[in-house]
MMTF fields as JSON, N, C-alpha, C and O atoms, coordinates in Angstrom:
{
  "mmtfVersion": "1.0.0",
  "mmtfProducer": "UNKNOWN",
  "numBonds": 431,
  "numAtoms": 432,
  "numGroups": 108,
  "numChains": 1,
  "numModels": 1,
  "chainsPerModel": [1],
  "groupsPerChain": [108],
  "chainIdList": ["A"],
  "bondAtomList": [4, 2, 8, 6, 12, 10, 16, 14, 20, 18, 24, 22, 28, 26, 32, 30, 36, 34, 40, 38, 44, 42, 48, 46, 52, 50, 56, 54, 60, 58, 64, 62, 68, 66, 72, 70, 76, 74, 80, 78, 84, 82, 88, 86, 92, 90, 96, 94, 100, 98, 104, 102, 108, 106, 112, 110, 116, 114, 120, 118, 124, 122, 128, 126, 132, 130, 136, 134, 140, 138, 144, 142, 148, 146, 152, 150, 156, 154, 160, 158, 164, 162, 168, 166, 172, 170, 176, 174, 180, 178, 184, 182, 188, 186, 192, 190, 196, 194, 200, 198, 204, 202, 208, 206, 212, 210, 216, 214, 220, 218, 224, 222, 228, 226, 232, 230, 236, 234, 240, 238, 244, 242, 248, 246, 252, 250, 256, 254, 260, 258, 264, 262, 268, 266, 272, 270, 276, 274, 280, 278, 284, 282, 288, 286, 292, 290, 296, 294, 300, 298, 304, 302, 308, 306, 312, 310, 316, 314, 320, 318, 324, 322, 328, 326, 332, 330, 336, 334, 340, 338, 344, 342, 348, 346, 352, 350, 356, 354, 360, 358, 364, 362, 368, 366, 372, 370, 376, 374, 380, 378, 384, 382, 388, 386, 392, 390, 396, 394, 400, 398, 404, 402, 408, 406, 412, 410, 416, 414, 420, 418, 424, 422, 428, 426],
  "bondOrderList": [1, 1, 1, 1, 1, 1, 1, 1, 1, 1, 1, 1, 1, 1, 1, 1, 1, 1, 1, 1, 1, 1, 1, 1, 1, 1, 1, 1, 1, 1, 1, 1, 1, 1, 1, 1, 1, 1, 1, 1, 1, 1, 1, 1, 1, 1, 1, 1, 1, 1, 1, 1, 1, 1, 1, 1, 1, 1, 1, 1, 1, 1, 1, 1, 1, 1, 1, 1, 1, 1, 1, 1, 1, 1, 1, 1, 1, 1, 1, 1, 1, 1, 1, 1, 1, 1, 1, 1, 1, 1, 1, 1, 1, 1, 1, 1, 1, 1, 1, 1, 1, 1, 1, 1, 1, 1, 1],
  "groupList": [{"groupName": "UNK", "atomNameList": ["N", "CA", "C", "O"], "elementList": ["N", "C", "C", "O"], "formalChargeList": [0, 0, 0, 0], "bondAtomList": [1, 0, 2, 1, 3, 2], "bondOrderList": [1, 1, 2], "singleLetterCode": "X", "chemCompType": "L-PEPTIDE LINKING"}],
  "groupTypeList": [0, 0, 0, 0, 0, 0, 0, 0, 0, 0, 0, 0, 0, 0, 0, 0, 0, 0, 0, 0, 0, 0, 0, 0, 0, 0, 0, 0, 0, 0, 0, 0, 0, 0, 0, 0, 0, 0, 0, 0, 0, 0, 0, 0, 0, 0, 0, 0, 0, 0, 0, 0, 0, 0, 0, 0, 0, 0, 0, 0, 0, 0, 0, 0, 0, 0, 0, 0, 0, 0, 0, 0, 0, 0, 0, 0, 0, 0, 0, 0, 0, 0, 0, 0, 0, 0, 0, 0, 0, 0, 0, 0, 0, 0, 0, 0, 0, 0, 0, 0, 0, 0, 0, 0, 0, 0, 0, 0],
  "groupIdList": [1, 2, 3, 4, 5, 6, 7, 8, 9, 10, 11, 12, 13, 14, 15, 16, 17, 18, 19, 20, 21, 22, 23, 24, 25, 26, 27, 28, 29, 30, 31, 32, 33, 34, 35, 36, 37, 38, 39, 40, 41, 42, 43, 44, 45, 46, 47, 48, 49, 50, 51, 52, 53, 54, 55, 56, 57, 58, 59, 60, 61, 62, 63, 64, 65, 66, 67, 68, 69, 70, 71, 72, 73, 74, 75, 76, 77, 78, 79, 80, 81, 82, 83, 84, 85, 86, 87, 88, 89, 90, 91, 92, 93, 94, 95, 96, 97, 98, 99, 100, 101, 102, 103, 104, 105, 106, 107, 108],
  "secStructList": [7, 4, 4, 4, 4, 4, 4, 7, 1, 7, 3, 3, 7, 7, 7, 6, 6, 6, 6, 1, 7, 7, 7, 1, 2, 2, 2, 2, 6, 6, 6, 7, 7, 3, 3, 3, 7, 1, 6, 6, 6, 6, 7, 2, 2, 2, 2, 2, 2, 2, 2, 6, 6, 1, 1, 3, 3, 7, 7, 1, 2, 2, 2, 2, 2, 2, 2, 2, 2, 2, 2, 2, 2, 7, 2, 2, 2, 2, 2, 2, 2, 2, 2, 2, 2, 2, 2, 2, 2, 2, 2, 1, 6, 6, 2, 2, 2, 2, 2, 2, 2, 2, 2, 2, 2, 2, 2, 7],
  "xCoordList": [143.612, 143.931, 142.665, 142.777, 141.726, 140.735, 139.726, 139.004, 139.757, 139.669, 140.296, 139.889, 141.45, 142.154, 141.975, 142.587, 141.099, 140.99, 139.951, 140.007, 139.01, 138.431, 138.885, 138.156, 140.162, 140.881, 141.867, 142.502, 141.612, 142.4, 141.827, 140.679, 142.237, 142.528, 142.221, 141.206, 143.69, 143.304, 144.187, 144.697, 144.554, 145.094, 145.779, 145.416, 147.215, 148.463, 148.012, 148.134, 147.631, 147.371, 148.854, 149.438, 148.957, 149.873, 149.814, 149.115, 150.943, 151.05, 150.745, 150.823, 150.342, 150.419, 151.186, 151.052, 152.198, 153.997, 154.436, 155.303, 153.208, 154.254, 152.941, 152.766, 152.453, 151.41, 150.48, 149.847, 149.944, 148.361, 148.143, 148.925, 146.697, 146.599, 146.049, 145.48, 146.005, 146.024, 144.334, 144.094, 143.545, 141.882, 141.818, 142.225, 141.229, 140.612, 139.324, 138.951, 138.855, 137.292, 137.628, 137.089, 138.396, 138.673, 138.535, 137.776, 139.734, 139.86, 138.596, 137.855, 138.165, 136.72, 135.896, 135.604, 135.17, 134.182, 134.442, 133.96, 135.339, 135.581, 135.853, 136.274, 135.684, 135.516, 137.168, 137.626, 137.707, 139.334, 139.713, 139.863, 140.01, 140.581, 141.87, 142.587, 141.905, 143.331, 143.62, 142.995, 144.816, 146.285, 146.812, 146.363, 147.748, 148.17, 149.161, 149.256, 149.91, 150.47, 149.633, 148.44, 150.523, 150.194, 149.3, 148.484, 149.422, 149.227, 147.645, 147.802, 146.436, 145.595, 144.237, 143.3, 144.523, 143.505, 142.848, 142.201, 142.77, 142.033, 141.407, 141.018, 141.503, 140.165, 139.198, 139.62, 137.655, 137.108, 137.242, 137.591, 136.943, 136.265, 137.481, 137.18, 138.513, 140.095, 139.09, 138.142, 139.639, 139.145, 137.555, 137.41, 136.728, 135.661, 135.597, 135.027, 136.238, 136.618, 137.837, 138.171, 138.845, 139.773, 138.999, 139.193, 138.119, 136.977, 136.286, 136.386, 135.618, 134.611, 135.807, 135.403, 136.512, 138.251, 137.811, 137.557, 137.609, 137.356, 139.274, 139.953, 139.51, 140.953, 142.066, 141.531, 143.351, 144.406, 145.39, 145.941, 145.693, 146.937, 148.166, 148.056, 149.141, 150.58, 151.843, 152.067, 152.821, 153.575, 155.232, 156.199, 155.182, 156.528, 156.24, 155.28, 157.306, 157.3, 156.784, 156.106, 157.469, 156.802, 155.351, 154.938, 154.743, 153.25, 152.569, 151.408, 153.311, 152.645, 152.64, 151.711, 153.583, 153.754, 153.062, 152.716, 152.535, 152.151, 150.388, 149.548, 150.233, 148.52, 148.046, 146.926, 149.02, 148.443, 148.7, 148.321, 149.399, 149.605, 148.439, 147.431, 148.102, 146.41, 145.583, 144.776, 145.42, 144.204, 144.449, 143.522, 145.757, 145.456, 145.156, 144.734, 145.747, 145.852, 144.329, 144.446, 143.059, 141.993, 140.997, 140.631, 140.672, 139.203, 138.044, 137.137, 137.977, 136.798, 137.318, 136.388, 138.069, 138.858, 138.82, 138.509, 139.055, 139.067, 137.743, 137.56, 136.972, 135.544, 135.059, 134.939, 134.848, 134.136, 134.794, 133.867, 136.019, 136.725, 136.063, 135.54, 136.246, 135.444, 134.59, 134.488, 133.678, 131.921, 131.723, 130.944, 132.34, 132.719, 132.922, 132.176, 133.964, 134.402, 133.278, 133.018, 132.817, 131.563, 130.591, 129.957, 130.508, 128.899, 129.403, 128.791, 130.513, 130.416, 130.361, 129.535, 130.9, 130.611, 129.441, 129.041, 128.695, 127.206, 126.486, 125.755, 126.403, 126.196, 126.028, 124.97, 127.492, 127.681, 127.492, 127.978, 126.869, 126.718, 125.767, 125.227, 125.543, 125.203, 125.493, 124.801, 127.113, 127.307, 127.602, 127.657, 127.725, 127.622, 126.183, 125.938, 125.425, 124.066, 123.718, 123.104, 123.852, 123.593, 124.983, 124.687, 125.977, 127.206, 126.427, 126.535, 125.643, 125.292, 124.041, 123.584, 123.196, 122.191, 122.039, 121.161, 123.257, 123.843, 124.266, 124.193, 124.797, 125.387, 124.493, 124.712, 123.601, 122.61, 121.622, 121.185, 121.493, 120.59, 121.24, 120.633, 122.834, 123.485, 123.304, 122.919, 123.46, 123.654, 122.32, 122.376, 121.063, 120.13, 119.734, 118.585],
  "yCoordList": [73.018, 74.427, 75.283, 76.286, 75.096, 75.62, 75.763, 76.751, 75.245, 75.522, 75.814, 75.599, 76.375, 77.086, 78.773, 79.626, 78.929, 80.305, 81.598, 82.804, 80.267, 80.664, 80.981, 81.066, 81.057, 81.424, 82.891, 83.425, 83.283, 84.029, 85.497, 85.53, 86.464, 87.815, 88.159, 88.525, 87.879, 87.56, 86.953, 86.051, 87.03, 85.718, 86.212, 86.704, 85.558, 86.007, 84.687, 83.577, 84.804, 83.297, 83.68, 84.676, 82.62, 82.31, 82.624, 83.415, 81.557, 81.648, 82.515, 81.973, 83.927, 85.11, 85.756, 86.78, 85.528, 85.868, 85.094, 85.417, 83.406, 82.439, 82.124, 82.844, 80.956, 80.398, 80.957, 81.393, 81.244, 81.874, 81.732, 81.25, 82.361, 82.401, 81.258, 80.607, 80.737, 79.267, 80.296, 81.459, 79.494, 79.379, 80.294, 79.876, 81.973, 82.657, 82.438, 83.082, 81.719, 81.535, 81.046, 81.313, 80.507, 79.475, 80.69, 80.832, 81.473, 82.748, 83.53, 83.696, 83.918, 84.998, 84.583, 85.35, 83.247, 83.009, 82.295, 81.168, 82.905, 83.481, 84.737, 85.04, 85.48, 87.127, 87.193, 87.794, 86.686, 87.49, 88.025, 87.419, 89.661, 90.301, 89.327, 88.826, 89.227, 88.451, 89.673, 90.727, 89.28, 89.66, 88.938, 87.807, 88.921, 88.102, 89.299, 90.513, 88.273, 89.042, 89.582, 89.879, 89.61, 90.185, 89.209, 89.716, 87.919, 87.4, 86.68, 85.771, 86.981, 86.982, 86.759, 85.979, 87.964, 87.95, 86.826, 87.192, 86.125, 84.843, 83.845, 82.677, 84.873, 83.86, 85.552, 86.706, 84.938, 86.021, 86.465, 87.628, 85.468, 86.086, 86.508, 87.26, 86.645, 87.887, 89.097, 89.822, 88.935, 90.259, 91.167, 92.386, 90.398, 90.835, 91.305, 92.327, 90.442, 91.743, 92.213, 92.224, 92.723, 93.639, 94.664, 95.762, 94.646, 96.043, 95.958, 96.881, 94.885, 95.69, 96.043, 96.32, 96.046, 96.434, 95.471, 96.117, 94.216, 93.298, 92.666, 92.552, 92.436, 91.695, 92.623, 93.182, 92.757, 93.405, 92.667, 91.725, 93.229, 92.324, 93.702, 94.928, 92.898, 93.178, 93.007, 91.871, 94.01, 93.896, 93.676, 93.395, 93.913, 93.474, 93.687, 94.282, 93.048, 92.879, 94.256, 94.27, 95.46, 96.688, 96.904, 98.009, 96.398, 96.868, 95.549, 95.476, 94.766, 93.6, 94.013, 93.804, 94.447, 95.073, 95.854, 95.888, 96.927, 98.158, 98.038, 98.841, 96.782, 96.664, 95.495, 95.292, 94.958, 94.307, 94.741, 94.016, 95.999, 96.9, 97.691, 97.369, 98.323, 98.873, 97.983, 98.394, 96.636, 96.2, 96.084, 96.509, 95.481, 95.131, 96.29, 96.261, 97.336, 98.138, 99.348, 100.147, 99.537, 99.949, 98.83, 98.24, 98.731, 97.759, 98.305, 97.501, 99.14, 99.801, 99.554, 99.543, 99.445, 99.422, 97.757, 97.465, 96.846, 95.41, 94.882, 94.22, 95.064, 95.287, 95.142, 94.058, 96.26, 96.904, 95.596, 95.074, 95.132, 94.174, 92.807, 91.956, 92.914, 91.434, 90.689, 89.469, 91.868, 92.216, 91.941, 91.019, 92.633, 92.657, 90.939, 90.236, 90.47, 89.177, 87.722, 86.669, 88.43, 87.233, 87.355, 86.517, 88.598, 88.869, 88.028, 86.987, 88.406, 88.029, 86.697, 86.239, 85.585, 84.115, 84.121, 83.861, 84.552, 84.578, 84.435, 83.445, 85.533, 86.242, 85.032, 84.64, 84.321, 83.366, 81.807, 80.91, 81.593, 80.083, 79.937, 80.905, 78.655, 77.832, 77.318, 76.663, 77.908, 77.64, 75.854, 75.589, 75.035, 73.752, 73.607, 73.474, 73.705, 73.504, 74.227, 73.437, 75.243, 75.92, 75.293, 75.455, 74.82, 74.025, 72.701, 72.301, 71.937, 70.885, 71.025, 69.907, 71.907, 72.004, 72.134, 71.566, 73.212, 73.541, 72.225, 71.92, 71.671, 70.513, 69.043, 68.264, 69.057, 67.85, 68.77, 68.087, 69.929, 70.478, 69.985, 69.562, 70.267, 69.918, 68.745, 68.555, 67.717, 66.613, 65.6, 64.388, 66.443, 66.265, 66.388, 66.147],
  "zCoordList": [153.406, 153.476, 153.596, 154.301, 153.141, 152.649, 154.235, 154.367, 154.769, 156.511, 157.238, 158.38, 157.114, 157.568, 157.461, 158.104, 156.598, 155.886, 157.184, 157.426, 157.748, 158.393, 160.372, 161.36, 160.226, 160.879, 160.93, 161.84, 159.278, 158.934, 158.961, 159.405, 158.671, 158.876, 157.544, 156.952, 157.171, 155.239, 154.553, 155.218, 153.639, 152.883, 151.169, 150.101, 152.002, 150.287, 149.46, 149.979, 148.511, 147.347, 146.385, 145.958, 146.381, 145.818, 143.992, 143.359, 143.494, 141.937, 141.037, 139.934, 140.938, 140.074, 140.025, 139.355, 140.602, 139.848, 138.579, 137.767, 138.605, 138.104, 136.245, 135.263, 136.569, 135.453, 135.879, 134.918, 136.923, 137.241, 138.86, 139.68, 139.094, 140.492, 140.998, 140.121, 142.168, 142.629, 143.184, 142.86, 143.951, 144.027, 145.05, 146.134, 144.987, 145.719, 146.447, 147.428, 146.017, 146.296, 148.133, 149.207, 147.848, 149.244, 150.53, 151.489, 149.957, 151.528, 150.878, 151.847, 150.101, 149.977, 150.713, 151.63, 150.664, 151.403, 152.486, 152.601, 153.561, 154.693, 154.988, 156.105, 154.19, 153.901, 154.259, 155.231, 153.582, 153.666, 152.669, 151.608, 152.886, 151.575, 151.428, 152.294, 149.778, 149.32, 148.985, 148.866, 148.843, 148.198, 147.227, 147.411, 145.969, 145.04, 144.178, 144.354, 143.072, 142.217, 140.781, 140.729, 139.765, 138.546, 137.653, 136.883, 137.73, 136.533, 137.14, 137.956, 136.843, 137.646, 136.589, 136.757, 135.151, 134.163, 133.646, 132.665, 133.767, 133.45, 134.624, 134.628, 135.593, 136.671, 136.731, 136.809, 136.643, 136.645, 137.857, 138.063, 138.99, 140.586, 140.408, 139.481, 140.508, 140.787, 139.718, 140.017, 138.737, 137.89, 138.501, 138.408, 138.981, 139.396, 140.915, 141.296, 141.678, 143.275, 143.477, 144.662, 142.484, 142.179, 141.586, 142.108, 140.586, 140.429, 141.812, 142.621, 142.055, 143.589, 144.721, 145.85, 144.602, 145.918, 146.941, 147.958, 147.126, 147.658, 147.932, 148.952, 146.704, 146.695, 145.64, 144.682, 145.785, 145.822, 145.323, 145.892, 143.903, 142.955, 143.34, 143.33, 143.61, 143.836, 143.151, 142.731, 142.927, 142.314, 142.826, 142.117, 144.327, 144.212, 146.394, 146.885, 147.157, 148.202, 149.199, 150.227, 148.35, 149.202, 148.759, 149.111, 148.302, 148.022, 148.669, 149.072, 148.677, 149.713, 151.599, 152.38, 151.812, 153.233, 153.579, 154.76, 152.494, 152.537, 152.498, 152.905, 151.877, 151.97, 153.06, 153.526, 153.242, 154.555, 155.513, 156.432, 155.969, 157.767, 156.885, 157.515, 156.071, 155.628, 155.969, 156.803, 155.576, 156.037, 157.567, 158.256, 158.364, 159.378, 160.808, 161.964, 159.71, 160.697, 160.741, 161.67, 159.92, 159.779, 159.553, 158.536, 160.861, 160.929, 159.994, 159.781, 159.601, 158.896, 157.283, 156.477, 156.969, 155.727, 155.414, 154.259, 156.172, 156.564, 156.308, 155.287, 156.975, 157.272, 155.641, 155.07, 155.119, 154.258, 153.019, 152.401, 152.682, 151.978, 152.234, 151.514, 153.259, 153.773, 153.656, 153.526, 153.733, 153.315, 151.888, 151.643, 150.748, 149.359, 149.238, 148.557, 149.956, 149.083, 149.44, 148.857, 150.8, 150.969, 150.168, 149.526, 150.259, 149.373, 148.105, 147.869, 147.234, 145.983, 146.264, 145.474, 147.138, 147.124, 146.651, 145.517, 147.938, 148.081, 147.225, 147.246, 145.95, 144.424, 143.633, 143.141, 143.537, 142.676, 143.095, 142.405, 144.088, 144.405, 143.327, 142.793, 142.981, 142.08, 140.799, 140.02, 140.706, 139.521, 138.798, 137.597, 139.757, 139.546, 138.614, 137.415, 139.808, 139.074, 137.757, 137.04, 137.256, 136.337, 134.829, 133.645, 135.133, 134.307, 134.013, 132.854, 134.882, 134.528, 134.197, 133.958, 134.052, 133.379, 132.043, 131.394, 131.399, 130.225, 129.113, 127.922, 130.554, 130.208, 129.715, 128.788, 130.584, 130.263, 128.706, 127.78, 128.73, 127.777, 126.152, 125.168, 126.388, 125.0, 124.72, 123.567, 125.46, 125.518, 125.355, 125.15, 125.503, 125.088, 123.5, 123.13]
}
């Protein structure tokens, strides 16, 4: 799925109606504004480009319609989202390395 993204425009993620949101990272760094539902608070990157307006939590089918003919329909509005959700990839690469550093330090 996750190469597929880079085909995309932008991208509905799933599961935040249900237990939680299934992996944004995937469509961000292909700069696609997401879309998703409510239940979202416990992944940061959602909580963190829902403040930068990168990505867009939804509450019911008309606010889903209503923000994707917005994005699709203002390239400058699209754009500017896009920009937001790569950069933040960008921001945060390395977090492997920095988990297993933590990790070998305790363990030391």
């Amino acid at each position: 799925m996750s190469h597929l993204y880079r085909y995309a425009t932008l991208a509905y993620i799933g599961g935040a109606f249900g237990k939680g949101l299934h992996n944004i990272l995937e469509a961000a760094t292909f700069g696609n504004p997401v879309i998703f539902g409510t239940n979202y608070q416990k992944f940061k990157e959602a909580v963190d480009l829902i403040q930068r307006q990168g990505v867009f939590s939804i509450t019911n089918a008309e606010e889903l319609i209503s923000k994707t003919q917005e994005l699709l329909s203002d390239k400058n509005y699209h754009d500017k989202c896009s920009e937001i959700c790569r950069n933040y990839v960008i921001q945060n690469q390395g977090a492997t390395g920095i988990i297993l550093t933590k990790i070998k330090n305790y363990l030391l």
